[in-house]
HTML snippet that shows the backbone in 3Dmol.js (N, CA, C, O; Angstrom):
<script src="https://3Dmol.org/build/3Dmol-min.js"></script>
<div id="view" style="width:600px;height:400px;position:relative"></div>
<script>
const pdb = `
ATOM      1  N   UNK A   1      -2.779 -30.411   8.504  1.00  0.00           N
ATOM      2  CA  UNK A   1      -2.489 -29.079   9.034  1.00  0.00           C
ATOM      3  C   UNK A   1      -3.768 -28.487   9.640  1.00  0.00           C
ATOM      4  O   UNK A   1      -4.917 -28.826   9.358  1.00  0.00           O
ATOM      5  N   UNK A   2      -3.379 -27.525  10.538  1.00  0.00           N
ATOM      6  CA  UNK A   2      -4.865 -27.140  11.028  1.00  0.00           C
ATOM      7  C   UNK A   2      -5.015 -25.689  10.193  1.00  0.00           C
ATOM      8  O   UNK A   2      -4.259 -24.883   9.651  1.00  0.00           O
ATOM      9  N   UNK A   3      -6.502 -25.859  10.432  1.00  0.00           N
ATOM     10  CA  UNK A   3      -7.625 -24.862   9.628  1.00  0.00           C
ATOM     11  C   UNK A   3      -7.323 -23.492   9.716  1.00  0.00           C
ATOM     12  O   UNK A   3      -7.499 -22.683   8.805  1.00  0.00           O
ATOM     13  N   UNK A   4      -6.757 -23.189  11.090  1.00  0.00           N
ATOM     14  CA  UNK A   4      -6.702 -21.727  11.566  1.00  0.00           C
ATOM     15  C   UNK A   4      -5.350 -21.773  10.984  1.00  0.00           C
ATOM     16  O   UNK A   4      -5.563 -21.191   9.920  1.00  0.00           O
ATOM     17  N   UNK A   5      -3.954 -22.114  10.976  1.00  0.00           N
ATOM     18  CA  UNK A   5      -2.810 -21.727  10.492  1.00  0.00           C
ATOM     19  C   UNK A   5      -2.848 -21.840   9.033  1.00  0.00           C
ATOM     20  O   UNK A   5      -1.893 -21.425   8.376  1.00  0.00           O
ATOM     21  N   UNK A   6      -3.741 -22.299   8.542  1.00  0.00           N
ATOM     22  CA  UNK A   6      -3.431 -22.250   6.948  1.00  0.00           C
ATOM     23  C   UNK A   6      -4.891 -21.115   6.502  1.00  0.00           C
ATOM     24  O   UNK A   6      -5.039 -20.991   5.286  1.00  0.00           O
ATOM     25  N   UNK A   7      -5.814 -20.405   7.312  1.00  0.00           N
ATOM     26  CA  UNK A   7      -6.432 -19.339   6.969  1.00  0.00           C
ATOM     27  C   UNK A   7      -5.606 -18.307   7.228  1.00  0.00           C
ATOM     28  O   UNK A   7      -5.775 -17.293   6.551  1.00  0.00           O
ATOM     29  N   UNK A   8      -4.485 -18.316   8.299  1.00  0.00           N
ATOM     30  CA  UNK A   8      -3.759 -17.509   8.814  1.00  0.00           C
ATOM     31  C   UNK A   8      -2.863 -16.768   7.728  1.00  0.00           C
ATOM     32  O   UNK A   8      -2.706 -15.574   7.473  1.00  0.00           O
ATOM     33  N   UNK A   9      -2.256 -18.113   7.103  1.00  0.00           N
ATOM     34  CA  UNK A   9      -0.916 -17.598   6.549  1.00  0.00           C
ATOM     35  C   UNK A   9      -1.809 -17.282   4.850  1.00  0.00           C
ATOM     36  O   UNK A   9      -0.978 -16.953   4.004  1.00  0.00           O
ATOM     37  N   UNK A  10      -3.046 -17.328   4.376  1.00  0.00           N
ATOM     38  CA  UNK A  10      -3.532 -17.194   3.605  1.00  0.00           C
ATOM     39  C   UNK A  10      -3.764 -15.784   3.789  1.00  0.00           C
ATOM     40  O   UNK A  10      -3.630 -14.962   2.883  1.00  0.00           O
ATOM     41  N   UNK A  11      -4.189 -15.450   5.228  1.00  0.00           N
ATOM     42  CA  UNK A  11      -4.603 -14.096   4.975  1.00  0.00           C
ATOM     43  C   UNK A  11      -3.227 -12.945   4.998  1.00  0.00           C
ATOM     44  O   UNK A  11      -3.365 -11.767   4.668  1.00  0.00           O
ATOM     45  N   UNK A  12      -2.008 -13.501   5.418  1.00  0.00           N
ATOM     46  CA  UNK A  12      -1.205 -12.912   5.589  1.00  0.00           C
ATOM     47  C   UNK A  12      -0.136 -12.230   4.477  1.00  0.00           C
ATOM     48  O   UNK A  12       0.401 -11.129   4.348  1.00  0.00           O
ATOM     49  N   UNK A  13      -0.131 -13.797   3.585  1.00  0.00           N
ATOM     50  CA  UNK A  13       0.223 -13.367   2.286  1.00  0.00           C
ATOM     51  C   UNK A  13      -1.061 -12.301   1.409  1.00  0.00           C
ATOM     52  O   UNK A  13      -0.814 -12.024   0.235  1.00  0.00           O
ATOM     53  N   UNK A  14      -1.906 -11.952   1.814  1.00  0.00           N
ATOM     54  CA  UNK A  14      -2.595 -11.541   1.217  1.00  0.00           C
ATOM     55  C   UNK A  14      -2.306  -9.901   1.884  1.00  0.00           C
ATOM     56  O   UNK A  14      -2.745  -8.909   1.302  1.00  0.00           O
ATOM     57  N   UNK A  15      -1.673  -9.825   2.910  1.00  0.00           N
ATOM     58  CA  UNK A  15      -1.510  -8.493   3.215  1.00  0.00           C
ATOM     59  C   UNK A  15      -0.541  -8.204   2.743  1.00  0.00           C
ATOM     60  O   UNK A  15      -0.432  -7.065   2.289  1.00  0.00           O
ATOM     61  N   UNK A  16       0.694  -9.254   2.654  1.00  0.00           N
ATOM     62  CA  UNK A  16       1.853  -9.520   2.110  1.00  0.00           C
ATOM     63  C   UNK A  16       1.846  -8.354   0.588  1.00  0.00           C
ATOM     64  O   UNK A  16       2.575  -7.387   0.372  1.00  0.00           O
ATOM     65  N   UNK A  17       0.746  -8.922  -0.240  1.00  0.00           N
ATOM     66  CA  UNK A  17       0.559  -8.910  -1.618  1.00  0.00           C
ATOM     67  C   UNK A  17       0.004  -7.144  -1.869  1.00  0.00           C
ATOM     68  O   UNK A  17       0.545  -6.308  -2.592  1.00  0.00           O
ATOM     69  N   UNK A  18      -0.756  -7.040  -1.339  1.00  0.00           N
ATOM     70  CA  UNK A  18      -1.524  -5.692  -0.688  1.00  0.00           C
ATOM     71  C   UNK A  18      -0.324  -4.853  -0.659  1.00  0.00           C
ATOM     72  O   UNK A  18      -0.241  -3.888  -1.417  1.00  0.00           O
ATOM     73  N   UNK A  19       0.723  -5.187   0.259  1.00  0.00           N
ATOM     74  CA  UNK A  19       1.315  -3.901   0.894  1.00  0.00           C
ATOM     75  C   UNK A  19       2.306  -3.731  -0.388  1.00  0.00           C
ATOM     76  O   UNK A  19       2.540  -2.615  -0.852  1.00  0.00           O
ATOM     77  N   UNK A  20       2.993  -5.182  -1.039  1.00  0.00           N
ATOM     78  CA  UNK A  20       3.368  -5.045  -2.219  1.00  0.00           C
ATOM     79  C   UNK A  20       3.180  -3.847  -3.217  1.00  0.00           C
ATOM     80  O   UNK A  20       3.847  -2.881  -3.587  1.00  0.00           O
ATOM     81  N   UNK A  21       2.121  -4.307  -3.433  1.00  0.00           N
ATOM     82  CA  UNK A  21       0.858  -3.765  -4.513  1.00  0.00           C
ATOM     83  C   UNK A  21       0.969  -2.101  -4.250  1.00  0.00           C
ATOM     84  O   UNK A  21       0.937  -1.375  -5.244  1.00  0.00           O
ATOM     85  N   UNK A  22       1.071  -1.628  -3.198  1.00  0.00           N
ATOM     86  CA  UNK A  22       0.944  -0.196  -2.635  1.00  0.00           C
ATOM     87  C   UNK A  22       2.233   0.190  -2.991  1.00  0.00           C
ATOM     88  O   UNK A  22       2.439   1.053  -3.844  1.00  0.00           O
ATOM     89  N   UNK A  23       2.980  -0.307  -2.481  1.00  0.00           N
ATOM     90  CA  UNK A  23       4.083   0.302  -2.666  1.00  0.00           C
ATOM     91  C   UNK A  23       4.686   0.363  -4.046  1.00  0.00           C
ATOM     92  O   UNK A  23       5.547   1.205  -4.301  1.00  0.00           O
ATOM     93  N   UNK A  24       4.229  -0.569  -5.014  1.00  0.00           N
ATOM     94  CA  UNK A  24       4.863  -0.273  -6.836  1.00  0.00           C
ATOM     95  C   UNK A  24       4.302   0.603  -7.082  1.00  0.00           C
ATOM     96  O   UNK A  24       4.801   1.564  -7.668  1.00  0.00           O
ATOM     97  N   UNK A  25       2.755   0.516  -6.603  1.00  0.00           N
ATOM     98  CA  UNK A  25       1.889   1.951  -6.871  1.00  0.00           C
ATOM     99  C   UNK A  25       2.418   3.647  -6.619  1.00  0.00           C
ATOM    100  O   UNK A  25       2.336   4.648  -7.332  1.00  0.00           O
ATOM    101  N   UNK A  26       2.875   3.446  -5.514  1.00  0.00           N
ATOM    102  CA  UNK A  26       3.191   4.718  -4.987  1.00  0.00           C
ATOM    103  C   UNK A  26       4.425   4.816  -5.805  1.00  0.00           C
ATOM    104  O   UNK A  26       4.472   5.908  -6.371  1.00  0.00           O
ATOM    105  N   UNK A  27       5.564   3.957  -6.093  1.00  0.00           N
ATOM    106  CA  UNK A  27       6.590   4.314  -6.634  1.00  0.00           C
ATOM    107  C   UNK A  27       6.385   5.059  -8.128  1.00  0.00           C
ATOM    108  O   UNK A  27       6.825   6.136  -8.533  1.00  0.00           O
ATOM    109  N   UNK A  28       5.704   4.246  -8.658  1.00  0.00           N
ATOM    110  CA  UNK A  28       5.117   4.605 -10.364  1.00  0.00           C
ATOM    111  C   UNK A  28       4.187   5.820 -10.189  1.00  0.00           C
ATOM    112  O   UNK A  28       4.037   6.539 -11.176  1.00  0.00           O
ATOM    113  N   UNK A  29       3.739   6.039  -9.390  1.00  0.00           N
ATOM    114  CA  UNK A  29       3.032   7.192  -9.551  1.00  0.00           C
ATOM    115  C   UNK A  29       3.108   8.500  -9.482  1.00  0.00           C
ATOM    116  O   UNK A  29       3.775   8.645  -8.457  1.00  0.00           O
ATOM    117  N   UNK A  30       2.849   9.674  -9.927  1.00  0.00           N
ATOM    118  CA  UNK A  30       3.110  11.027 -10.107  1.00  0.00           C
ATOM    119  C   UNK A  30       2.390  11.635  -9.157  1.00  0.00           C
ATOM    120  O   UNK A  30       1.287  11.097  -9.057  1.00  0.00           O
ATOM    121  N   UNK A  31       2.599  12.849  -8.149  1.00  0.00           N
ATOM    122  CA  UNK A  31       1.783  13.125  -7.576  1.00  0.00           C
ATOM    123  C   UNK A  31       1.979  14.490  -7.181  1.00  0.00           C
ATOM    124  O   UNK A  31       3.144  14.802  -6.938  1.00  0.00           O
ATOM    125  N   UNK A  32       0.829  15.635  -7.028  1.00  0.00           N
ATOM    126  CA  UNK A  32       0.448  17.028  -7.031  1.00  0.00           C
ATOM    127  C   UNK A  32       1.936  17.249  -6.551  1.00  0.00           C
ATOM    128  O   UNK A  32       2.839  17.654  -7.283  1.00  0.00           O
ATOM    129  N   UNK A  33       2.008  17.063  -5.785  1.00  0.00           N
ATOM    130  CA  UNK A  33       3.055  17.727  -4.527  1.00  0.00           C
ATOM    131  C   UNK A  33       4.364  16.427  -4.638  1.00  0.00           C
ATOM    132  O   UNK A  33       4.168  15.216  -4.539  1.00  0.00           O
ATOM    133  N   UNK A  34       5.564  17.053  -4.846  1.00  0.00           N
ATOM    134  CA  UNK A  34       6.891  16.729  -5.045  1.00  0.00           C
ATOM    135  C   UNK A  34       7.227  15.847  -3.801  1.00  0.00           C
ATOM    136  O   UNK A  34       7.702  14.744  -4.069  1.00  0.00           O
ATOM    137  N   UNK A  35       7.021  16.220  -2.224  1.00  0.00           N
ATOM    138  CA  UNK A  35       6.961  15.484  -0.959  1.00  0.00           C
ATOM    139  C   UNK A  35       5.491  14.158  -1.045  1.00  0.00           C
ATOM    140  O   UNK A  35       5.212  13.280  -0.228  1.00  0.00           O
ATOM    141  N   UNK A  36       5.005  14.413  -1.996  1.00  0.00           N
ATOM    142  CA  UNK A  36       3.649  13.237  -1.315  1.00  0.00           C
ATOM    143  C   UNK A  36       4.074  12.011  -1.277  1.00  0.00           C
ATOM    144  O   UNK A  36       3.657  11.092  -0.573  1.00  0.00           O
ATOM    145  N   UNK A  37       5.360  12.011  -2.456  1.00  0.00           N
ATOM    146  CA  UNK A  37       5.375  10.730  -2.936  1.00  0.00           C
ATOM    147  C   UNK A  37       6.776   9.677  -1.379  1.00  0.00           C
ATOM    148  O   UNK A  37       6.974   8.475  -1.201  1.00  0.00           O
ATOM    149  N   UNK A  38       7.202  10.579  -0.855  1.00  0.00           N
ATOM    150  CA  UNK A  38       7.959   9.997   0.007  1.00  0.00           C
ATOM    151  C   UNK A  38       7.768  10.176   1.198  1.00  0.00           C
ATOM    152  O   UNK A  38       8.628   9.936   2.045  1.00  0.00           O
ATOM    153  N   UNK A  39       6.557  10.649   1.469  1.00  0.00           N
ATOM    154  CA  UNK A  39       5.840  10.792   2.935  1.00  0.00           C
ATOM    155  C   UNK A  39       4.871   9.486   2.333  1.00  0.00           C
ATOM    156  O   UNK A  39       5.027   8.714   3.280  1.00  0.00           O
ATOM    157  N   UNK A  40       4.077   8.830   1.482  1.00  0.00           N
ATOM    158  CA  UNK A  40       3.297   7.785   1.362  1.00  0.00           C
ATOM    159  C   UNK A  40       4.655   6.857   1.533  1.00  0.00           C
ATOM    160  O   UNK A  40       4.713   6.000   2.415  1.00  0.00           O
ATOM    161  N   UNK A  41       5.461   7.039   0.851  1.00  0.00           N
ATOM    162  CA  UNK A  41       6.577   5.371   1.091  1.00  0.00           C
ATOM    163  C   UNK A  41       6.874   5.561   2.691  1.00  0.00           C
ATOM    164  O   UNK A  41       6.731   4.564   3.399  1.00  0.00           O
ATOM    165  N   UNK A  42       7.152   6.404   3.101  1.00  0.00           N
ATOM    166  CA  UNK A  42       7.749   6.272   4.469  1.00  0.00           C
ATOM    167  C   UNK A  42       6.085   5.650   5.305  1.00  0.00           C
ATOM    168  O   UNK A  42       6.209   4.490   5.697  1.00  0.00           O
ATOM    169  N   UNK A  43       5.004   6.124   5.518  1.00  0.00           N
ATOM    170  CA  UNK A  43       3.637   5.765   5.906  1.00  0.00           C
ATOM    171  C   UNK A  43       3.664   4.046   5.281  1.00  0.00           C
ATOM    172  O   UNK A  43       3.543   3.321   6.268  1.00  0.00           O
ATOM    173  N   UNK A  44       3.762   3.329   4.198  1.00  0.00           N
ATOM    174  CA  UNK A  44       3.909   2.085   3.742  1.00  0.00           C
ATOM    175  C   UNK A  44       4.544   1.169   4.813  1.00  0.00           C
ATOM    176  O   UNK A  44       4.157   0.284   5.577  1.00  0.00           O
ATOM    177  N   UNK A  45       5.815   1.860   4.481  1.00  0.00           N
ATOM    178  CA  UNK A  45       7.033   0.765   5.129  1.00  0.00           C
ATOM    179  C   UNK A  45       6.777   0.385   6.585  1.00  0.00           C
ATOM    180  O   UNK A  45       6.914  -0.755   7.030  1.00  0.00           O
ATOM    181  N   UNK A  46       6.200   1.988   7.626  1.00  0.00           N
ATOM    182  CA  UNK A  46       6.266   1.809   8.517  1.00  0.00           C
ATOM    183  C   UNK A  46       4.940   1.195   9.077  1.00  0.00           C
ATOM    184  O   UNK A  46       4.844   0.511  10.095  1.00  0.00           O
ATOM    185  N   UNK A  47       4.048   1.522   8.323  1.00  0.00           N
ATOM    186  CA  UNK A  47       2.619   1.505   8.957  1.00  0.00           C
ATOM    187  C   UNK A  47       1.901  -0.116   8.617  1.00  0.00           C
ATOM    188  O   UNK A  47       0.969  -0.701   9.167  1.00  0.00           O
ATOM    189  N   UNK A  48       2.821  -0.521   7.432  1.00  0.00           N
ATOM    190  CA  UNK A  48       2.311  -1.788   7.108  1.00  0.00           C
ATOM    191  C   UNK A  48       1.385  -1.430   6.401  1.00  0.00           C
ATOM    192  O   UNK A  48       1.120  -0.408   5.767  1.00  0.00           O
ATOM    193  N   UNK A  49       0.512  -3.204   6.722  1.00  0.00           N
ATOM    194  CA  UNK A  49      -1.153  -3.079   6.036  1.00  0.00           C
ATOM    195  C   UNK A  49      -1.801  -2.263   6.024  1.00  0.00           C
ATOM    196  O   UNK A  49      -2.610  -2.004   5.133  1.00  0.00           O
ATOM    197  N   UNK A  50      -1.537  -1.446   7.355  1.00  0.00           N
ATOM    198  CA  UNK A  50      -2.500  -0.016   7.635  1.00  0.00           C
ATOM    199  C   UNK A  50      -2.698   1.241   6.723  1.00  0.00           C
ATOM    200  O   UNK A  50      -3.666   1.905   6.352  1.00  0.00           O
ATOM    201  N   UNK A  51      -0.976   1.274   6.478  1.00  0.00           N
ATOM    202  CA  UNK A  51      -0.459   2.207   5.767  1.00  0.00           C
ATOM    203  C   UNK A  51      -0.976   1.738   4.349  1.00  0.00           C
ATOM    204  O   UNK A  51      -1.648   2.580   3.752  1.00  0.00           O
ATOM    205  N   UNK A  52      -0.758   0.463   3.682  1.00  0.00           N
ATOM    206  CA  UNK A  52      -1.349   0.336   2.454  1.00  0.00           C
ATOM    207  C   UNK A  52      -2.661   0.819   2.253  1.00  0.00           C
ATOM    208  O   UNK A  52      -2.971   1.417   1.222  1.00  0.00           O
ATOM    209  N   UNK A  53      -3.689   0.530   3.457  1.00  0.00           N
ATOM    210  CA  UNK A  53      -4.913   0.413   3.179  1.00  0.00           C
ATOM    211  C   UNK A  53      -5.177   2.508   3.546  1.00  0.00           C
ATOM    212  O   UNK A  53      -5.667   3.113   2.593  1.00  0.00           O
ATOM    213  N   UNK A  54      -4.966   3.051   4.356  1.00  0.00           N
ATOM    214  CA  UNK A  54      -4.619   4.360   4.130  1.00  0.00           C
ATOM    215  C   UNK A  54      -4.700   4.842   2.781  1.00  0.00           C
ATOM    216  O   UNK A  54      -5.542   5.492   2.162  1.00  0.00           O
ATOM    217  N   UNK A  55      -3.016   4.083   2.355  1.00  0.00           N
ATOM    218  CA  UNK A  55      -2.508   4.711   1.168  1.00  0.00           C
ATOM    219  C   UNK A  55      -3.517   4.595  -0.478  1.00  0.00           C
ATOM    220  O   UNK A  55      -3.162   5.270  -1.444  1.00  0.00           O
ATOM    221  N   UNK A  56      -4.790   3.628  -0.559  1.00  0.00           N
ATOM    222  CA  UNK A  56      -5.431   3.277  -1.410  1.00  0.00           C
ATOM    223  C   UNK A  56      -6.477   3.973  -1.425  1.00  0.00           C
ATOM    224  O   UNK A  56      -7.029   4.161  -2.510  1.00  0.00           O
ATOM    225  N   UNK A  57      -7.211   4.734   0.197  1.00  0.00           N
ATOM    226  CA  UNK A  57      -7.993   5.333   0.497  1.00  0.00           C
ATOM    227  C   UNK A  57      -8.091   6.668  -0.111  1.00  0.00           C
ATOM    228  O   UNK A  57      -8.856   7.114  -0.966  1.00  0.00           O
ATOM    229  N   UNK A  58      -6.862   7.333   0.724  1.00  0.00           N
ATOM    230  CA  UNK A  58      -6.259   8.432   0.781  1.00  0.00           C
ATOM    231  C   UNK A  58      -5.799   9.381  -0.919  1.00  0.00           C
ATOM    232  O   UNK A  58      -6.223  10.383  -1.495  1.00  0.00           O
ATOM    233  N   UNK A  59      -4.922   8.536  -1.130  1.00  0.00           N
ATOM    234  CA  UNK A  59      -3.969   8.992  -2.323  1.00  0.00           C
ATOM    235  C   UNK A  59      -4.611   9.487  -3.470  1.00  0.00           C
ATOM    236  O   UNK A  59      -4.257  10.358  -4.266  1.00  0.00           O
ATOM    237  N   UNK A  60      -5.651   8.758  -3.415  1.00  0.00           N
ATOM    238  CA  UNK A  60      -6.639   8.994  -5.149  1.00  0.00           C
ATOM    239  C   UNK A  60      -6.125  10.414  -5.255  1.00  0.00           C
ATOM    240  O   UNK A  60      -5.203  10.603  -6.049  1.00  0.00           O
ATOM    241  N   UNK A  61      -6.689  11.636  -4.427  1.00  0.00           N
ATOM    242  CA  UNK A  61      -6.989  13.019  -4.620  1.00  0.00           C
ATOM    243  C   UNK A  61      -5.550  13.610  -4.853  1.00  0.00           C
ATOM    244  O   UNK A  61      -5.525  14.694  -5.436  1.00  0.00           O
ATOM    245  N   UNK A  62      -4.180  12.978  -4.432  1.00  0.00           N
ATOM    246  CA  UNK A  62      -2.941  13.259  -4.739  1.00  0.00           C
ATOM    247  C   UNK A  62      -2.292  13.287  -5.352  1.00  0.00           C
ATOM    248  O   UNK A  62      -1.327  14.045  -5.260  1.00  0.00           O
ATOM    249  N   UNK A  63      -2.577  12.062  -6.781  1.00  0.00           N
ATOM    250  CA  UNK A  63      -1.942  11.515  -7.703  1.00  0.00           C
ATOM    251  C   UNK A  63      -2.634  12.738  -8.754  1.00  0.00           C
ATOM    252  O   UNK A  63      -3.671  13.399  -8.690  1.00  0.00           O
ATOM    253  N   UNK A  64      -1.313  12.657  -9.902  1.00  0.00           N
ATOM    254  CA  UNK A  64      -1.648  13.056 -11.360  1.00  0.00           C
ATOM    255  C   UNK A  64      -2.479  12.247 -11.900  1.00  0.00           C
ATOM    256  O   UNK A  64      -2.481  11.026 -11.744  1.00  0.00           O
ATOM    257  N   UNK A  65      -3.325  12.968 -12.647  1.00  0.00           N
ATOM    258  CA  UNK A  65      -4.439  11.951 -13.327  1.00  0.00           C
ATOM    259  C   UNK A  65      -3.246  11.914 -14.614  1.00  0.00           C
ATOM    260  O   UNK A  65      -2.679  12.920 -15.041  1.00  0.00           O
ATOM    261  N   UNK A  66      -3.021  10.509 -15.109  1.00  0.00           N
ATOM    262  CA  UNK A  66      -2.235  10.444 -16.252  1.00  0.00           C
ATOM    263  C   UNK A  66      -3.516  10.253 -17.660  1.00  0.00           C
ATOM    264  O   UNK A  66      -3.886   9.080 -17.623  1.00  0.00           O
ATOM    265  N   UNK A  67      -4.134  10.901 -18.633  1.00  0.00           N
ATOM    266  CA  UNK A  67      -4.368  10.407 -19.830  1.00  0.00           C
ATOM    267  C   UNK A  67      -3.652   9.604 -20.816  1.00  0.00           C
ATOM    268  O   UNK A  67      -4.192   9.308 -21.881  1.00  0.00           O
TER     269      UNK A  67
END
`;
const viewer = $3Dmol.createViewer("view");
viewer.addModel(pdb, "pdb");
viewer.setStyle({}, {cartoon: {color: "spectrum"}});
viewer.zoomTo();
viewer.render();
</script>
């Protein structure tokens, strides 16, 4: 197989996994404002990787701190 299609699909599942990852996050999570939590899923779905990587940036200051 060549080098570039199997770094390819390595990196892809890895955005794959990422955007995953964002989105259980956002589901499980509590956040200041009653709308945050379905303006971040709608930003996910649509925005992709972007939106994950946004959403990891971004969100900290939004979420309930749970003790």
């Amino acid at each position: 197989m060549d080098t570039v299609f199997i770094l390819s699909l390595i990196f892809l599942v890895g955005l794959g996994i990422l955007w995953l990852y964002t989105l259980i996050d956002a589901l499980k999570s509590e956040f200041k404002d009653g709308t945050n939590k379905i303006v971040w899923l709608i930003v996910i779905f649509i925005l992709g990787p972007i939106g994950s990587i946004l959403y990891i940036f971004i969100s900290k200051k939004q979420k309930i701190v749970q003790e």
